[in-house]
N, C-alpha and C positions, 0 to 999 in steps of 0.2 A: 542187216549186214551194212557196216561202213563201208564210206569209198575208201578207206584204209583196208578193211579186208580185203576189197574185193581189187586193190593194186598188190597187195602181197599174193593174192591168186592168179594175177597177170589179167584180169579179166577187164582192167583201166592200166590203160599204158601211163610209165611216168618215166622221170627221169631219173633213174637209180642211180645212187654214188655212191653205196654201203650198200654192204648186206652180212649178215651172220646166221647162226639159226633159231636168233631172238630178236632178232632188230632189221629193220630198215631203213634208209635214209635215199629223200628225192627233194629234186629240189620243186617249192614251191610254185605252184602256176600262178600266183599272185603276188609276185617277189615285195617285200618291204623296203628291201637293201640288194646292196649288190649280191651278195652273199646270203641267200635266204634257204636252206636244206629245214628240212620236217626229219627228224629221229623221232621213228617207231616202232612198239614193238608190236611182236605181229601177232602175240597174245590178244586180246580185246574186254578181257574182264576185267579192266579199269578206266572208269570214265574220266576223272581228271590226276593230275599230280597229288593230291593229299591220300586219295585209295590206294595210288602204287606206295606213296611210302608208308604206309599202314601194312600193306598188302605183300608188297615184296623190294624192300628197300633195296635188296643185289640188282634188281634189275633197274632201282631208278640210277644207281650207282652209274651200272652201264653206260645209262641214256647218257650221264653226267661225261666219261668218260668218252663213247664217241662222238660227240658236241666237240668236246674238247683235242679229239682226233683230225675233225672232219675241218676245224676252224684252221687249225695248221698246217693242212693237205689247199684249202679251197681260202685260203686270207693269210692272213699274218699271224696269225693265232689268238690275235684279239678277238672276242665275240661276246654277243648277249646271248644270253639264254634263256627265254620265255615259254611258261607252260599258264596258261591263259585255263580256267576253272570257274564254268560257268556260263551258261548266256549272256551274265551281267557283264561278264567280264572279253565279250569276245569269243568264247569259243560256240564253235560251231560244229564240229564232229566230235562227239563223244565217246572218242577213244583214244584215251591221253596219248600226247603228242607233246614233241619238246621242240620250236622255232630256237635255230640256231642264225642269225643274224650278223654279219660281219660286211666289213669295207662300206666308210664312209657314208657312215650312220650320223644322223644328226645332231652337234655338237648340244649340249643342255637339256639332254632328255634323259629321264629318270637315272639319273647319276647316284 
């Protein structure tokens, strides 16, 4: 069981600022930015971003969409949006997750 499940089962407290009855959204304990939420869904049978869009593109749709919600409730509606796929590549819970990233992000990074 991820710590992703087991915060959608309340059994890890987080800091919730979405919820629906596919998604979740907290913000990160390890913020990058000022503005750093984790959108997840609370599915778990897909380990990175390329099996959800194989697997069920409506719900990467979603993710795409409350990213996009959450950036203009919680920033200016500017925001990145990284889904990190793979050890190589940074992740560490393997249960796709999308960093939503905003306010006074470092100016010359991956543009």
């Amino acid at each position: 069981m991820s710590i992703f499940n087991r915060i959608v089962a309340r059994e890890i407290p987080a800091d919730i600022v979405f919820e629906s009855d596919t998604l979740i959204a907290f913000r990160d304990i390890a913020p990058q930015a000022p503005v750093h939420l984790l959108v997840v869904p609370k599915r778990d049978d897909f380990a990175n971003v390329s099996e959800l869009a194989a697997g069920d593109p409506d719900l990467l749709a979603e993710i795409v969409a409350t990213a996009n919600a959450l950036a203009k409730e919680y920033a200016d509606g500017d925001f990145r949006l990284v889904f990190n796929s793979g050890a190589g590549a940074g992740q560490t819970v393997f249960h796709v997750h999308a960093h939503v990233l905003a306010g006074g992000l470092a100016e010359g990074t991956l543009a």
